[in-house]
mmCIF file of the N, C-alpha and C atoms, coordinates in Angstrom:
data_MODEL
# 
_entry.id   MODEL 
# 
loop_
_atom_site.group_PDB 
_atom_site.id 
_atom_site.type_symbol 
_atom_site.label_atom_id 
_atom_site.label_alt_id 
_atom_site.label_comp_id 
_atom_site.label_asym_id 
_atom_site.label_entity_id 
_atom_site.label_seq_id 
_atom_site.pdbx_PDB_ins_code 
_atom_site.Cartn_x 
_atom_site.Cartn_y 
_atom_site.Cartn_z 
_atom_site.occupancy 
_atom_site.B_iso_or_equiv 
_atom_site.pdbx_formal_charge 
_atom_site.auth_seq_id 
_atom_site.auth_comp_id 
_atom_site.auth_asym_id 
_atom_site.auth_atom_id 
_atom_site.pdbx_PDB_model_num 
ATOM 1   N N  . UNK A 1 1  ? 36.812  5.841   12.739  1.00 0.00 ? 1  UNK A N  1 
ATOM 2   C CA . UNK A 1 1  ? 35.611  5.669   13.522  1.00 0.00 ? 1  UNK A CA 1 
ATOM 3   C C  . UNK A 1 1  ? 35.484  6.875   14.457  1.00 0.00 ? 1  UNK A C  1 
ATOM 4   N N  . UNK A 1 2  ? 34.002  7.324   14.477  1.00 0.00 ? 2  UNK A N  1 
ATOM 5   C CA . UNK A 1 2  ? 34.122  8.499   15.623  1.00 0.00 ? 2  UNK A CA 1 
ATOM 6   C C  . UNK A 1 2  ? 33.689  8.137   17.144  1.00 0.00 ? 2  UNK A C  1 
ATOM 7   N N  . UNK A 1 3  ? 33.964  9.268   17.608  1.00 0.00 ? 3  UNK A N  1 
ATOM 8   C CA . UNK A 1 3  ? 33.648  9.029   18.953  1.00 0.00 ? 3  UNK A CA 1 
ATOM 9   C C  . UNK A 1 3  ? 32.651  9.801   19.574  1.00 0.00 ? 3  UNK A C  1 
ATOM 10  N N  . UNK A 1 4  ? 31.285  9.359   20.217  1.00 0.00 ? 4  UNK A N  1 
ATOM 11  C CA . UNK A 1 4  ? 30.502  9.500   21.146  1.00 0.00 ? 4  UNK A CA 1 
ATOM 12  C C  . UNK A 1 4  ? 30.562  9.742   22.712  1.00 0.00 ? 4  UNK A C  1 
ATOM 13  N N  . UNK A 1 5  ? 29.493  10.628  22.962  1.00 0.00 ? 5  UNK A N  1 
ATOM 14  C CA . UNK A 1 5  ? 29.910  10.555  24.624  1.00 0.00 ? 5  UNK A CA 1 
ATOM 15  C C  . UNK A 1 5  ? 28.423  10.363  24.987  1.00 0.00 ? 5  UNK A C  1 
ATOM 16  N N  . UNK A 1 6  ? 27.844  9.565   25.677  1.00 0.00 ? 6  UNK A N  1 
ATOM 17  C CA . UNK A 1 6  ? 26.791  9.544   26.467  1.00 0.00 ? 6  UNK A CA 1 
ATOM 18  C C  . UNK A 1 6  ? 26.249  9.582   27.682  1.00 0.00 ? 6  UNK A C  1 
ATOM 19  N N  . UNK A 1 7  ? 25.094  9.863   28.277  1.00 0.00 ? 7  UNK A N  1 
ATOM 20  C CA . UNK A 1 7  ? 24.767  10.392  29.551  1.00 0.00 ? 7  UNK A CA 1 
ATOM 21  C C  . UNK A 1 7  ? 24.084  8.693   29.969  1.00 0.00 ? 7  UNK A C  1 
ATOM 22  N N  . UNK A 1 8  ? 24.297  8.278   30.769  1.00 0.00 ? 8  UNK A N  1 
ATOM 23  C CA . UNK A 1 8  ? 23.695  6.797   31.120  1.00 0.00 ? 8  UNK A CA 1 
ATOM 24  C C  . UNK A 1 8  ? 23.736  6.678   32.667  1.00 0.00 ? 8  UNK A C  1 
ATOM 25  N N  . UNK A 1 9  ? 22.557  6.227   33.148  1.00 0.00 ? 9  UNK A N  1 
ATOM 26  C CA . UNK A 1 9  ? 22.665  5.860   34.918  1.00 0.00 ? 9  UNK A CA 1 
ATOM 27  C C  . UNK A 1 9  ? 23.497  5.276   35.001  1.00 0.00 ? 9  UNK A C  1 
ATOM 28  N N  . UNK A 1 10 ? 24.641  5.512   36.358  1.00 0.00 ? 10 UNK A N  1 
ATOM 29  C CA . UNK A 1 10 ? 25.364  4.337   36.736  1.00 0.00 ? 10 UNK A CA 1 
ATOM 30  C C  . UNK A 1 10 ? 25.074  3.001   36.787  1.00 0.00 ? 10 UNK A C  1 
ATOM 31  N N  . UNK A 1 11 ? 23.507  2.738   37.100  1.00 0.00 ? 11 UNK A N  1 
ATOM 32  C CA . UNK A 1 11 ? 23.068  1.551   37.322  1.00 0.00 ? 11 UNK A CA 1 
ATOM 33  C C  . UNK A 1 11 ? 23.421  0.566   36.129  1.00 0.00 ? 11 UNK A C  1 
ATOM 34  N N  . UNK A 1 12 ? 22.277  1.488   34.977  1.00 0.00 ? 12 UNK A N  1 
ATOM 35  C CA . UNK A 1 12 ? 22.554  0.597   33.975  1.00 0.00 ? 12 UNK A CA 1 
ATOM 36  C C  . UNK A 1 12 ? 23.769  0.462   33.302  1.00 0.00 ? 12 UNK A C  1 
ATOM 37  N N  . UNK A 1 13 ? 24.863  1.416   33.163  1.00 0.00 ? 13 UNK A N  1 
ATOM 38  C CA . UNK A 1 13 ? 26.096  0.948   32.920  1.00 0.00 ? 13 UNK A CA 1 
ATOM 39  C C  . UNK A 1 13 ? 26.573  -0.179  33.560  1.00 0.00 ? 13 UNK A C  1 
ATOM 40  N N  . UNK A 1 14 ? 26.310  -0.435  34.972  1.00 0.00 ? 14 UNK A N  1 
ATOM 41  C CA . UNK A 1 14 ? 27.103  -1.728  35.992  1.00 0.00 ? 14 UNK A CA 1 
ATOM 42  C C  . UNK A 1 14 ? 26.422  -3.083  35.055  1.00 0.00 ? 14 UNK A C  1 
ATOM 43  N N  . UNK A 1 15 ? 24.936  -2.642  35.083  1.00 0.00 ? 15 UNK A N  1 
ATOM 44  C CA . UNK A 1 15 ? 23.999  -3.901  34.498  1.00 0.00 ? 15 UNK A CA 1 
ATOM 45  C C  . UNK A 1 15 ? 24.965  -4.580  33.155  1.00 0.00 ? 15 UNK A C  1 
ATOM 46  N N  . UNK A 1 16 ? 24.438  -3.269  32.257  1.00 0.00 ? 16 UNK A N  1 
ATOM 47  C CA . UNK A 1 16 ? 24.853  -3.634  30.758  1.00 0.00 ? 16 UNK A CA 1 
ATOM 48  C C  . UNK A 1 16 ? 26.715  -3.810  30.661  1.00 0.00 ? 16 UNK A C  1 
ATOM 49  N N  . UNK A 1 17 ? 27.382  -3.537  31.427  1.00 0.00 ? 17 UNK A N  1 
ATOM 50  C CA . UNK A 1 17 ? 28.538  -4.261  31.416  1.00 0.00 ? 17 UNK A CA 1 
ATOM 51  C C  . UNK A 1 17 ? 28.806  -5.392  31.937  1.00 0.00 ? 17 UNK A C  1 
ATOM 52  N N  . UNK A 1 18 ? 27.942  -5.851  32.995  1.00 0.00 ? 18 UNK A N  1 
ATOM 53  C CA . UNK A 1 18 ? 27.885  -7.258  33.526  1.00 0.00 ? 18 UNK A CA 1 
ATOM 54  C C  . UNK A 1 18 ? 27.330  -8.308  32.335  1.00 0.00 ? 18 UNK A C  1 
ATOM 55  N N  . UNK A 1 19 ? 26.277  -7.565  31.714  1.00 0.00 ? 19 UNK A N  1 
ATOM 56  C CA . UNK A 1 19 ? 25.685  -8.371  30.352  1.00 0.00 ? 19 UNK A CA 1 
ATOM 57  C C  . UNK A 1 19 ? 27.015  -8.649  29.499  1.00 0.00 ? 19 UNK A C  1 
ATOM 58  N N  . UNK A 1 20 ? 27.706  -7.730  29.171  1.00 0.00 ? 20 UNK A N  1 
ATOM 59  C CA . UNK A 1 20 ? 29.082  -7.786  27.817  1.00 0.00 ? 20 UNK A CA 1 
ATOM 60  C C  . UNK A 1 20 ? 29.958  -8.898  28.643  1.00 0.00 ? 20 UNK A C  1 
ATOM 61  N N  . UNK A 1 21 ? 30.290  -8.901  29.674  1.00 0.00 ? 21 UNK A N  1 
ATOM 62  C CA . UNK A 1 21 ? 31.226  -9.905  30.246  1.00 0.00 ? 21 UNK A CA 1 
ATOM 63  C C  . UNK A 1 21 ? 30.552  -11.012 29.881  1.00 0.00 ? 21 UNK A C  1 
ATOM 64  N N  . UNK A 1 22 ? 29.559  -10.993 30.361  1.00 0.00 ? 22 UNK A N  1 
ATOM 65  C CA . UNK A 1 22 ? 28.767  -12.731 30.360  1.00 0.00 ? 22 UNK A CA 1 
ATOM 66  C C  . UNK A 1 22 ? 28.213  -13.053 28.755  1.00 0.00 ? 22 UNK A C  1 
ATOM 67  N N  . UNK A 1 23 ? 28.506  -11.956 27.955  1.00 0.00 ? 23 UNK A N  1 
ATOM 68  C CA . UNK A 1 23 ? 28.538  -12.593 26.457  1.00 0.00 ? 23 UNK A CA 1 
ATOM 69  C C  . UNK A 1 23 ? 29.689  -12.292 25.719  1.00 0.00 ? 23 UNK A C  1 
ATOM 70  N N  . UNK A 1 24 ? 30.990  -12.322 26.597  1.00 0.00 ? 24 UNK A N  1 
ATOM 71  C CA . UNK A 1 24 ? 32.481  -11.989 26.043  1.00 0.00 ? 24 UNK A CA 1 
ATOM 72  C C  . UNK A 1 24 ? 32.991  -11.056 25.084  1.00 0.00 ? 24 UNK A C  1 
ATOM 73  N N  . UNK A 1 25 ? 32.459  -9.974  25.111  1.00 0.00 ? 25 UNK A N  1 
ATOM 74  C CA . UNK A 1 25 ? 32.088  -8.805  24.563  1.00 0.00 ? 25 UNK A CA 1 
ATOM 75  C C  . UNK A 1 25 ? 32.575  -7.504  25.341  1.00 0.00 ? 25 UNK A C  1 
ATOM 76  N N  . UNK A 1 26 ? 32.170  -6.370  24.632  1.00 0.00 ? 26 UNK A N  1 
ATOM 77  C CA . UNK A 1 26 ? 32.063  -4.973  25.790  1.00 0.00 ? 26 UNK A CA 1 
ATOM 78  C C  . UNK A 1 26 ? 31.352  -4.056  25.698  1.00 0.00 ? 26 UNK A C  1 
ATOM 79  N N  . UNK A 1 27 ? 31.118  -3.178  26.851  1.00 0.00 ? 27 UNK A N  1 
ATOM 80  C CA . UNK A 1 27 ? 30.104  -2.264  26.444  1.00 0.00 ? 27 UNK A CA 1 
ATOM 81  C C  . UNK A 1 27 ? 29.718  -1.576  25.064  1.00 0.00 ? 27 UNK A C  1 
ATOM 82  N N  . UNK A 1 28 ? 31.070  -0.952  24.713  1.00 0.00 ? 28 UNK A N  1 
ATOM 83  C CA . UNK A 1 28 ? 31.572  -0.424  23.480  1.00 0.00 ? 28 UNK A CA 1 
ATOM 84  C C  . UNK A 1 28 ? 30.887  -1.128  22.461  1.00 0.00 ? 28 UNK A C  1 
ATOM 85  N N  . UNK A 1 29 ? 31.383  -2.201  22.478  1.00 0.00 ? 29 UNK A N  1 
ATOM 86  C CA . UNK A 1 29 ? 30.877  -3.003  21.554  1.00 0.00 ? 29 UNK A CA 1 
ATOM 87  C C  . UNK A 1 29 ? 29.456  -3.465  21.084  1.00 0.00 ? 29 UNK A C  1 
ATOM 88  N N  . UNK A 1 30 ? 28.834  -3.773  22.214  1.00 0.00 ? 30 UNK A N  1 
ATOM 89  C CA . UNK A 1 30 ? 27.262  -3.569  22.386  1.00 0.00 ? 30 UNK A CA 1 
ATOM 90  C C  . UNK A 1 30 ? 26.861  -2.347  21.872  1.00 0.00 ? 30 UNK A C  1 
ATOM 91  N N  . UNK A 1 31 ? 27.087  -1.330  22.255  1.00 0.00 ? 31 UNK A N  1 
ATOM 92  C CA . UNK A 1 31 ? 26.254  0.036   21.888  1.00 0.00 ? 31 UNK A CA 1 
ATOM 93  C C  . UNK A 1 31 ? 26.602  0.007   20.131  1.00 0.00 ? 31 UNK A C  1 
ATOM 94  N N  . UNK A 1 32 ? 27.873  -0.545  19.830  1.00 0.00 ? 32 UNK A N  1 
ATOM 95  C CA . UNK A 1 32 ? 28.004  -0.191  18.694  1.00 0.00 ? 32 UNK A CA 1 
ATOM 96  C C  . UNK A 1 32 ? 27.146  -0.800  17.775  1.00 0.00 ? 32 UNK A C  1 
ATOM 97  N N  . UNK A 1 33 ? 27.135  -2.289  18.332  1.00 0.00 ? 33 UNK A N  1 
ATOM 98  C CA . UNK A 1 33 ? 26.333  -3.342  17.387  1.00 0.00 ? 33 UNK A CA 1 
ATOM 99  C C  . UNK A 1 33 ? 24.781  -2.725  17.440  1.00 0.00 ? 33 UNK A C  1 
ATOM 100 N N  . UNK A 1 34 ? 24.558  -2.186  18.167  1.00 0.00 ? 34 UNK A N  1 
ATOM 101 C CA . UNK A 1 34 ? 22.839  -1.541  18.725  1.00 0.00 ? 34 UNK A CA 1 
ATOM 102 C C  . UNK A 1 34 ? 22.930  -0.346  17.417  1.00 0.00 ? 34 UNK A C  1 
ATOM 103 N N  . UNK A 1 35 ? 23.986  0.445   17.501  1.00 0.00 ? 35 UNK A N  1 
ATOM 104 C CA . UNK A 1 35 ? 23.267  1.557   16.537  1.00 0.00 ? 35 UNK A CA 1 
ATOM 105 C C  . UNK A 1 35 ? 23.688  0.956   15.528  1.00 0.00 ? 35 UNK A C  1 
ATOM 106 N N  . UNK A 1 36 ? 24.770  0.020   14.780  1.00 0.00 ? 36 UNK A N  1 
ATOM 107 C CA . UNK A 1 36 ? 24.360  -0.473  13.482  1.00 0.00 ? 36 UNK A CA 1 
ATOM 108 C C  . UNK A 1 36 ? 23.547  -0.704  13.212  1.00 0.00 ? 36 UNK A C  1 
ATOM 109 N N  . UNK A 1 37 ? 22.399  -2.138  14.348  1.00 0.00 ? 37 UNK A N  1 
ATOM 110 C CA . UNK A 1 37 ? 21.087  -2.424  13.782  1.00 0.00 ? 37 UNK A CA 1 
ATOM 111 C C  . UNK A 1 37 ? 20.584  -1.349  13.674  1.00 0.00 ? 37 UNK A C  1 
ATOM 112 N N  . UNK A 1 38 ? 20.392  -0.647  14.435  1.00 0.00 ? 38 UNK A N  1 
ATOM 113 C CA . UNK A 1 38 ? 19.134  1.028   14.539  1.00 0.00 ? 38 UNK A CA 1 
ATOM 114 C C  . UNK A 1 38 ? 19.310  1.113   12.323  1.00 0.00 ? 38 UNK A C  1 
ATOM 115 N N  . UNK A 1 39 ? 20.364  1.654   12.198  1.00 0.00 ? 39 UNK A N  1 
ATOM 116 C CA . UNK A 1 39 ? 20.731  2.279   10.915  1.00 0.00 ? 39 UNK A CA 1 
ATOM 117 C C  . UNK A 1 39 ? 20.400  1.450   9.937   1.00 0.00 ? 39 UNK A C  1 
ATOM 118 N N  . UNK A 1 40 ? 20.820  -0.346  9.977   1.00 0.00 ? 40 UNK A N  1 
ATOM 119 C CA . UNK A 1 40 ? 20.462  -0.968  9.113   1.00 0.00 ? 40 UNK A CA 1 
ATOM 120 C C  . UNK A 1 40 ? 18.924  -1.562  9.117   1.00 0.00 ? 40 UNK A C  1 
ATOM 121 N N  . UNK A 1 41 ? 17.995  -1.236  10.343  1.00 0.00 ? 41 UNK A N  1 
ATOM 122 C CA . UNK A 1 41 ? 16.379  -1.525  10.110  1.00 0.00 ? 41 UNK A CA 1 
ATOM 123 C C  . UNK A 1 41 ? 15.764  -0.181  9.277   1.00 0.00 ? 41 UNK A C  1 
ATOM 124 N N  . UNK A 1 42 ? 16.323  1.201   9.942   1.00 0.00 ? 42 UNK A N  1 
ATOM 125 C CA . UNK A 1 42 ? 15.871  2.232   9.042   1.00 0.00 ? 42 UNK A CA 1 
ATOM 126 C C  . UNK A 1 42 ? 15.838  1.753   7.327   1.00 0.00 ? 42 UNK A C  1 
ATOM 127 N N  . UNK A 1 43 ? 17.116  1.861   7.029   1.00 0.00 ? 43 UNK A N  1 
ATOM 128 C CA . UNK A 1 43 ? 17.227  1.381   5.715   1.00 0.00 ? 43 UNK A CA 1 
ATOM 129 C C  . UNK A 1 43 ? 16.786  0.503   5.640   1.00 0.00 ? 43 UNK A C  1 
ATOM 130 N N  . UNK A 1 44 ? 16.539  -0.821  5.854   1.00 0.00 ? 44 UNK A N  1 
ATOM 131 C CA . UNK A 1 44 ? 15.603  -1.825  5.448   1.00 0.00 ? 44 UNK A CA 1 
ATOM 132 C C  . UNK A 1 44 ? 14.076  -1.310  5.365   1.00 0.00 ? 44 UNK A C  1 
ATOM 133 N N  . UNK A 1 45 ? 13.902  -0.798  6.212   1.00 0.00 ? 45 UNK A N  1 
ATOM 134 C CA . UNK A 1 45 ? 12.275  -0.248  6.288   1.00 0.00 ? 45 UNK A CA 1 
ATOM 135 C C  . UNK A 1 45 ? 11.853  1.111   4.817   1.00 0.00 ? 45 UNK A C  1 
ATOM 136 N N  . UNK A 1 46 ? 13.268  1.760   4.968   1.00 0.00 ? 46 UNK A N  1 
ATOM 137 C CA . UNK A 1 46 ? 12.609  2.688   3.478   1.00 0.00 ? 46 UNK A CA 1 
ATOM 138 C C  . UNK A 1 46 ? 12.780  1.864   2.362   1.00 0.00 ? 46 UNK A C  1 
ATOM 139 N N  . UNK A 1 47 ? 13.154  0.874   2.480   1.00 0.00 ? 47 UNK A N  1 
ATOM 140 C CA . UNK A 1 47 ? 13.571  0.304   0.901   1.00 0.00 ? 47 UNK A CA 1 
ATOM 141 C C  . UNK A 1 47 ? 12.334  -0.914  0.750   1.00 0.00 ? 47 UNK A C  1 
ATOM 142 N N  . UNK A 1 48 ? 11.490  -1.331  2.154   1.00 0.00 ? 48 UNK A N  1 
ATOM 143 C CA . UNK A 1 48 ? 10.470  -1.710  1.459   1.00 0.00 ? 48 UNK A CA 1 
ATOM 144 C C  . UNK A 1 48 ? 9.133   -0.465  1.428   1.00 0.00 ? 48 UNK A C  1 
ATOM 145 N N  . UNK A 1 49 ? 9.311   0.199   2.402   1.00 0.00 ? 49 UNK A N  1 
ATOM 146 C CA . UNK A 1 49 ? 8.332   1.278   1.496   1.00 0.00 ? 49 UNK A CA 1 
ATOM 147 C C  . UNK A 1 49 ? 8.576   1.665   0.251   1.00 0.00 ? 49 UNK A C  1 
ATOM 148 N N  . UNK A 1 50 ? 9.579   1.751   -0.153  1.00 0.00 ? 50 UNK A N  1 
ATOM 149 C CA . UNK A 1 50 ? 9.351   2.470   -1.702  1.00 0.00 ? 50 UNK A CA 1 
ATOM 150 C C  . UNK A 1 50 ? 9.299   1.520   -2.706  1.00 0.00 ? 50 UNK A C  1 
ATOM 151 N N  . UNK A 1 51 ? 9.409   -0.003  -2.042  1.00 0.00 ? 51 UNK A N  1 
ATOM 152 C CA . UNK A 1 51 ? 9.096   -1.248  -3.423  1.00 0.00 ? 51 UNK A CA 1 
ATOM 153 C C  . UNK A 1 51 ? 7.243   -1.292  -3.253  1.00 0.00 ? 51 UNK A C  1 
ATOM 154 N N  . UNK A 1 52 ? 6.832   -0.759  -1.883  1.00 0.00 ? 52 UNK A N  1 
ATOM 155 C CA . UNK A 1 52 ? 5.452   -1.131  -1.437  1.00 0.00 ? 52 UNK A CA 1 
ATOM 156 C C  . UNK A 1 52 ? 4.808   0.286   -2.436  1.00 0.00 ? 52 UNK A C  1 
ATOM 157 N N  . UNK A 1 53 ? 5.459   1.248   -2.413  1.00 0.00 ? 53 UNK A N  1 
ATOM 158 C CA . UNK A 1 53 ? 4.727   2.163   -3.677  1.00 0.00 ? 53 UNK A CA 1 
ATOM 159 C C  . UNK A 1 53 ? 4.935   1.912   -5.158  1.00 0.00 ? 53 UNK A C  1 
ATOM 160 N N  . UNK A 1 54 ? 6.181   1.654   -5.333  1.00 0.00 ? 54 UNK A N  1 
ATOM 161 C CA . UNK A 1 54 ? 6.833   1.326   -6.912  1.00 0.00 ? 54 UNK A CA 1 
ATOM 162 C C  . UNK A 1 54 ? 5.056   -0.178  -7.365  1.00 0.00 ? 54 UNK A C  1 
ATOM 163 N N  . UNK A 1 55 ? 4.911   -0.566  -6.181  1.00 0.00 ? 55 UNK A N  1 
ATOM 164 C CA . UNK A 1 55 ? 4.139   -1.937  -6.334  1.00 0.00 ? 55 UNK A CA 1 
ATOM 165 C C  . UNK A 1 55 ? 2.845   -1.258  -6.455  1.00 0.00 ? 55 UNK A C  1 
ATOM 166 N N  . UNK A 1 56 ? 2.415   -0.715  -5.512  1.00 0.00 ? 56 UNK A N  1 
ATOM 167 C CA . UNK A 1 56 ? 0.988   0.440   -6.016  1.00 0.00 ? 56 UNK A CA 1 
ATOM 168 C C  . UNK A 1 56 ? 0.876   1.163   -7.392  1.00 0.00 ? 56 UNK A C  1 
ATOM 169 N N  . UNK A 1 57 ? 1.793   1.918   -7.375  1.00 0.00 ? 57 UNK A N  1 
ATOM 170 C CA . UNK A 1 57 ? 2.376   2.698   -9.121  1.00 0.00 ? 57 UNK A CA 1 
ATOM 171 C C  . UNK A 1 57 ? 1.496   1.404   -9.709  1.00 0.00 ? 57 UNK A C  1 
ATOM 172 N N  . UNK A 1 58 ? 2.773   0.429   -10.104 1.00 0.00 ? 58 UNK A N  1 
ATOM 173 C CA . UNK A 1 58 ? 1.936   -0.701  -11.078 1.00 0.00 ? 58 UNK A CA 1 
ATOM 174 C C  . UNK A 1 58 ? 0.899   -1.285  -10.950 1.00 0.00 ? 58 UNK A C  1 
ATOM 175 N N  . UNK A 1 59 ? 0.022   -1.844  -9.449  1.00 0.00 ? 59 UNK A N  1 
ATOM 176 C CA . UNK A 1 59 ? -1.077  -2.374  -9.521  1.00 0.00 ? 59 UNK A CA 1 
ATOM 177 C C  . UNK A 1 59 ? -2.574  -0.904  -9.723  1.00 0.00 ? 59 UNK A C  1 
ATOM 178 N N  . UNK A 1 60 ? -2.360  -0.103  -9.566  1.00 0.00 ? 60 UNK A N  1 
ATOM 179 C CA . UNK A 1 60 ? -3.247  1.380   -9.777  1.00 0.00 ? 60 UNK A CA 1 
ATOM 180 C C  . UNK A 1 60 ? -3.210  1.956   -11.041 1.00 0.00 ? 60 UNK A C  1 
ATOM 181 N N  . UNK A 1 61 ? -2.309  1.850   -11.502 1.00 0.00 ? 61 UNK A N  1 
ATOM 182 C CA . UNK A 1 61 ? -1.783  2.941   -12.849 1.00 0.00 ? 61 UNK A CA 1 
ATOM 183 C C  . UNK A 1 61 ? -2.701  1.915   -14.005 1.00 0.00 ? 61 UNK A C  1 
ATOM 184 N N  . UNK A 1 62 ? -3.876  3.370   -14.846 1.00 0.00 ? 62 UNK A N  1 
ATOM 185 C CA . UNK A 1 62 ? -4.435  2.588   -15.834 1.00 0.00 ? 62 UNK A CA 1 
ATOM 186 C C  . UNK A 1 62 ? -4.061  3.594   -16.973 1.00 0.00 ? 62 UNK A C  1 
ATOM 187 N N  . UNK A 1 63 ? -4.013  2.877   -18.276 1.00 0.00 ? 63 UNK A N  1 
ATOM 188 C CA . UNK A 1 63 ? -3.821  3.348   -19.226 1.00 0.00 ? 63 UNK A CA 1 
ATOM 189 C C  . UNK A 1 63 ? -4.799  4.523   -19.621 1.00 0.00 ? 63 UNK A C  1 
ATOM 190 N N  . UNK A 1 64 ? -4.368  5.552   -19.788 1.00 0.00 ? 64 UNK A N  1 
ATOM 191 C CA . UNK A 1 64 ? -5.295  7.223   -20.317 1.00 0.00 ? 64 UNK A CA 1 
ATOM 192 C C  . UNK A 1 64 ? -5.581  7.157   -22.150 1.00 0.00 ? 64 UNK A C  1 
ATOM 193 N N  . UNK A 1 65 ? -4.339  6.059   -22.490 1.00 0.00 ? 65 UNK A N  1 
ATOM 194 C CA . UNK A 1 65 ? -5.114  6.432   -23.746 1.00 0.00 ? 65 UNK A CA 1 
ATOM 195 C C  . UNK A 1 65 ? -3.918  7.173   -24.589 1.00 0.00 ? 65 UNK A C  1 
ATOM 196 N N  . UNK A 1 66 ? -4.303  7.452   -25.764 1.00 0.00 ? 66 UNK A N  1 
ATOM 197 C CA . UNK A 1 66 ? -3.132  8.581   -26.588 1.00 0.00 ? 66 UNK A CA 1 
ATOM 198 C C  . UNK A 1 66 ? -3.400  9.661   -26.001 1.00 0.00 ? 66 UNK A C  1 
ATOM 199 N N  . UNK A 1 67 ? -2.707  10.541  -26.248 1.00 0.00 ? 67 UNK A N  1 
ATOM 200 C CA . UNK A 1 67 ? -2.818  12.059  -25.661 1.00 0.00 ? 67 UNK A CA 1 
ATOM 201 C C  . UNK A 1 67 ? -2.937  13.021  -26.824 1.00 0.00 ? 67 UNK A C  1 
ATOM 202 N N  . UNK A 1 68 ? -4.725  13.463  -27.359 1.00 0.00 ? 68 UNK A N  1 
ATOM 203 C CA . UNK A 1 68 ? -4.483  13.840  -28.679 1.00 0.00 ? 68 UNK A CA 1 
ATOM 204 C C  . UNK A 1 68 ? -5.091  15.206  -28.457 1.00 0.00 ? 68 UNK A C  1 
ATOM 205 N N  . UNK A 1 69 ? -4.813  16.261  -27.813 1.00 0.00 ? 69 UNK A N  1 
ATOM 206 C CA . UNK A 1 69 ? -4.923  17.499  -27.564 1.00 0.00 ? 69 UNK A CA 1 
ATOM 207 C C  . UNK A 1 69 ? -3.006  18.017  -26.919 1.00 0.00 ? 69 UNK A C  1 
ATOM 208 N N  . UNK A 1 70 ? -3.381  19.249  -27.343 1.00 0.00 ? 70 UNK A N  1 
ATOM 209 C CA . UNK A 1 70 ? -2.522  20.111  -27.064 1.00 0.00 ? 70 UNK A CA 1 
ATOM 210 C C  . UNK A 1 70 ? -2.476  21.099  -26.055 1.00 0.00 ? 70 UNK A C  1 
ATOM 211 N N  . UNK A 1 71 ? -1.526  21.605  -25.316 1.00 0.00 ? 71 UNK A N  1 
ATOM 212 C CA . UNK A 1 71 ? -1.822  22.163  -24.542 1.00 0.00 ? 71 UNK A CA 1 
ATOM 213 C C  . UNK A 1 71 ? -2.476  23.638  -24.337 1.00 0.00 ? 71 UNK A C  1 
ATOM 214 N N  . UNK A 1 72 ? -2.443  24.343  -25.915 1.00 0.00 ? 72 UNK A N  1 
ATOM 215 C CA . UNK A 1 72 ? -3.132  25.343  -26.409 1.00 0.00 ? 72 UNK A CA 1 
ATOM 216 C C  . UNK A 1 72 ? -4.469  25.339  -26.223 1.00 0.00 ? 72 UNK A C  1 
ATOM 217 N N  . UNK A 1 73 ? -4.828  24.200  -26.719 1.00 0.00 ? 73 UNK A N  1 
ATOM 218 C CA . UNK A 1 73 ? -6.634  23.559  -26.720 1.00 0.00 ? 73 UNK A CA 1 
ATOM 219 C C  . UNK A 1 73 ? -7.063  23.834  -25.551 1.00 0.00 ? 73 UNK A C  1 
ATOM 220 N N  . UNK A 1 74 ? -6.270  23.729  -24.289 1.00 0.00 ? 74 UNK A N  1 
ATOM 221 C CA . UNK A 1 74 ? -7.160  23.722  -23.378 1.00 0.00 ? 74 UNK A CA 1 
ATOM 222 C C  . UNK A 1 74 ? -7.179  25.268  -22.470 1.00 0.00 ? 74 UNK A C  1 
ATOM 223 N N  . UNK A 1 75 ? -6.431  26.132  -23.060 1.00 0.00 ? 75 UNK A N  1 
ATOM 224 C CA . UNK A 1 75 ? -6.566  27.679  -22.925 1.00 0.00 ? 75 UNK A CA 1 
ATOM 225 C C  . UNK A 1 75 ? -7.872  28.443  -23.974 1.00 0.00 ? 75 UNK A C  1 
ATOM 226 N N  . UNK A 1 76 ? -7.732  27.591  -24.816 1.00 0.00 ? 76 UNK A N  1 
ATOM 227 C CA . UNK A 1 76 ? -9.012  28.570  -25.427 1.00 0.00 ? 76 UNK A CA 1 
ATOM 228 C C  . UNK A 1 76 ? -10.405 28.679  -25.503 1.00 0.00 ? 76 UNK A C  1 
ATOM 229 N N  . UNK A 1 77 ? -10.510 30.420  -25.821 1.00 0.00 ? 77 UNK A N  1 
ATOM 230 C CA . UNK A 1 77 ? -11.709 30.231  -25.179 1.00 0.00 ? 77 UNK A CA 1 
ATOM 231 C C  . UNK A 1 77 ? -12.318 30.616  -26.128 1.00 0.00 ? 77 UNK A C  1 
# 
């Protein structure tokens, strides 16, 4: 596990460690559980954007048909 250093008001350090006591916990621990969620909503959030396009792809996408030209055909002049 690595280690972080952060810049934080005294205040809210006194606060948010009074919070970890009174939920039997610790600061440490709090910040840590905070940037897991951070990391695991990111990833939740790209993985429904890209089912919300994969889902567009299929409801948009219409059939073109055979493809009966070449790519020569459309150079000449």
């Amino acid at each position: 596990m690595a280690n972080i250093t952060l810049s934080v008001e005294e205040e809210v350090i006194r606060k948010v460690r009074k919070i970890a006591i009174d939920k039997n916990t610790t600061l440490t621990q709090m910040v840590r559980e905070f940037l897991e969620s951070v990391a695991e909503r990111d990833a939740a959030q790209k993985k429904r954007a890209l089912k919300d396009i994969e889902a567009s792809f299929r409801e948009l996408s219409r059939d073109m048909g055979q493809k009966d030209w070449v790519r020569e055909d459309l150079y000449e002049r």
